[in-house]
C-alpha positions as CSV (number, residue, x, y, z in Angstrom):
1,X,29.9,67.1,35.3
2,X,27.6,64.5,37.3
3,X,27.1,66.0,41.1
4,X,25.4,64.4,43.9
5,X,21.8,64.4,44.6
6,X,20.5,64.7,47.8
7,X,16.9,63.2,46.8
8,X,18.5,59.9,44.8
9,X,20.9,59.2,47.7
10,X,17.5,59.7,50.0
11,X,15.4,57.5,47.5
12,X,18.7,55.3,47.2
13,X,18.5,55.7,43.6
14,X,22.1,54.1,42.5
15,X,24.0,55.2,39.2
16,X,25.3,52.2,37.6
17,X,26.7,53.8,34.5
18,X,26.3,57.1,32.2
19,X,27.7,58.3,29.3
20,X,27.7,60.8,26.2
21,X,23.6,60.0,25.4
22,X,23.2,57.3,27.7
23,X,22.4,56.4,31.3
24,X,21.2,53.7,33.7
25,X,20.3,53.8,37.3
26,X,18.7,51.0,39.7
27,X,16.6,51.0,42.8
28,X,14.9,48.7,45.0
29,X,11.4,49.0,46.0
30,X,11.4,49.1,49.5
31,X,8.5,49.0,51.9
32,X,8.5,52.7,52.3
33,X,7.9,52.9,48.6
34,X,4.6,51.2,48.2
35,X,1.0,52.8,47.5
36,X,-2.2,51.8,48.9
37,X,-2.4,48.1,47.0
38,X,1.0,46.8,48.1
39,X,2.7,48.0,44.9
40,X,5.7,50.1,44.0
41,X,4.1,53.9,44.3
42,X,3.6,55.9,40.8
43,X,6.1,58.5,41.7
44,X,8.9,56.3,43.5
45,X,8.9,54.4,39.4
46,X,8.4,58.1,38.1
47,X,11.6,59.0,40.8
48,X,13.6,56.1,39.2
49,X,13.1,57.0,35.3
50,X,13.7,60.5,36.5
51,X,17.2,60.2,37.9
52,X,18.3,58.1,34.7
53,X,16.8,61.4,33.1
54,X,18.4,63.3,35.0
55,X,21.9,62.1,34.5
56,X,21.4,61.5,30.5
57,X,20.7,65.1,29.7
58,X,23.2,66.9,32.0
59,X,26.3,65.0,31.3
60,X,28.1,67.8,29.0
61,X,25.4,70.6,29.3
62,X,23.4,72.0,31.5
63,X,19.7,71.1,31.2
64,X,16.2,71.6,33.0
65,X,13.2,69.8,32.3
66,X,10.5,70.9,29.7
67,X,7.7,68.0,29.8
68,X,7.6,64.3,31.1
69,X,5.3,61.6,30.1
70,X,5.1,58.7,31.9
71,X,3.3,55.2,31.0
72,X,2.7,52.8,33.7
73,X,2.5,49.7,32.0
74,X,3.2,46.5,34.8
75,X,3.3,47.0,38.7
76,X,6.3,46.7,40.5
77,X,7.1,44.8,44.3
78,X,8.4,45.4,47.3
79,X,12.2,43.7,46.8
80,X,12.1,43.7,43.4
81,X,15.0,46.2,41.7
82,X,13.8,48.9,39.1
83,X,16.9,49.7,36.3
84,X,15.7,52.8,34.2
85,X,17.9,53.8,31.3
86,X,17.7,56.5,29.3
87,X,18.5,57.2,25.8
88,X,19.0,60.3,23.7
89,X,17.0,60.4,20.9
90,X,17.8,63.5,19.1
91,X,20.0,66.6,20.4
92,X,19.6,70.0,19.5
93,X,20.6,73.8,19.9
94,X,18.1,74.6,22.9
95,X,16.1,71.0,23.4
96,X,16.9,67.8,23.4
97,X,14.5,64.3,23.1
98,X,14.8,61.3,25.8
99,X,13.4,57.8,25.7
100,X,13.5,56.3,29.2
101,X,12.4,52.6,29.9
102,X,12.0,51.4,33.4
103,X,12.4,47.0,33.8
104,X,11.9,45.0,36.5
105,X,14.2,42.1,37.7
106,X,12.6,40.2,34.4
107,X,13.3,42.4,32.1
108,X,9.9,43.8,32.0
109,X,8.5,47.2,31.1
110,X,7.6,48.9,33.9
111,X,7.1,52.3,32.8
112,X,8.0,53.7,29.0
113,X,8.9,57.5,29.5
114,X,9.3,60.4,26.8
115,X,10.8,63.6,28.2
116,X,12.2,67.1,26.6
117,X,15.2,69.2,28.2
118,X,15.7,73.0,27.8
119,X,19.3,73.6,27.6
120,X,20.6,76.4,29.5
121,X,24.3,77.3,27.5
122,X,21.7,77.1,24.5
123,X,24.8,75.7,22.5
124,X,25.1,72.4,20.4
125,X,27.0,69.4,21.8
126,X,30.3,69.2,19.8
């Protein structure tokens, strides 16, 4: 069951589609969002491929986050619109494997993420 964020809606992180392993969220980096050289801010991106994160691994169970890795690999603008998605790599029992790419209006990597989920109803998705 997807609820509302207070956070994303702050951030206005929009869901644009999830499903059964899969989810994608946008965002766009607004002036409030940069860092010190004019760029998108480390943990607005980190924000963005954590809400697709976030939606991915708690659409059928309830989950909590176990470790995040993030790779910056491009900057990002002020205007320009961030789309994470996030993909399930493999399920299990207790933890389950995420892939999350964050693009950029090109189409551009952004950020490549890798994060694990603890699953609290320690049961397997049917």
């Amino acid at each position: 069951m997807i609820k509302e964020s207070p956070f994303l809606a702050f951030l206005k992180i929009n869901l644009e589609e999830v499903r059964e392993g899969y989810a994608r969220v946008s965002a766009i980096v607004d002036k409030n969002y940069l860092n010190m050289h004019g760029g998108a801010h480390g943990s607005f991106i980190f924000a963005v491929a954590d809400a697709a994160f976030e939606y991915v691994s708690n659409y059928s169970r309830n989950s909590v986050a176990l470790n995040v890795n993030i790779h910056f690999r491009r900057p990002s603008f002020e205007g320009e619109k961030l789309i994470a998605e996030a993909f399930e790599e493999s399920s299990g029992n207790t933890t389950s494997l995420y892939k999350i790419l964050v693009k950029n209006n090109e189409g551009k990597i952004v950020a490549y993420v890798t994060a694990l989920v603890y699953h609290l109803d320690g049961k397997a998705r049917k």
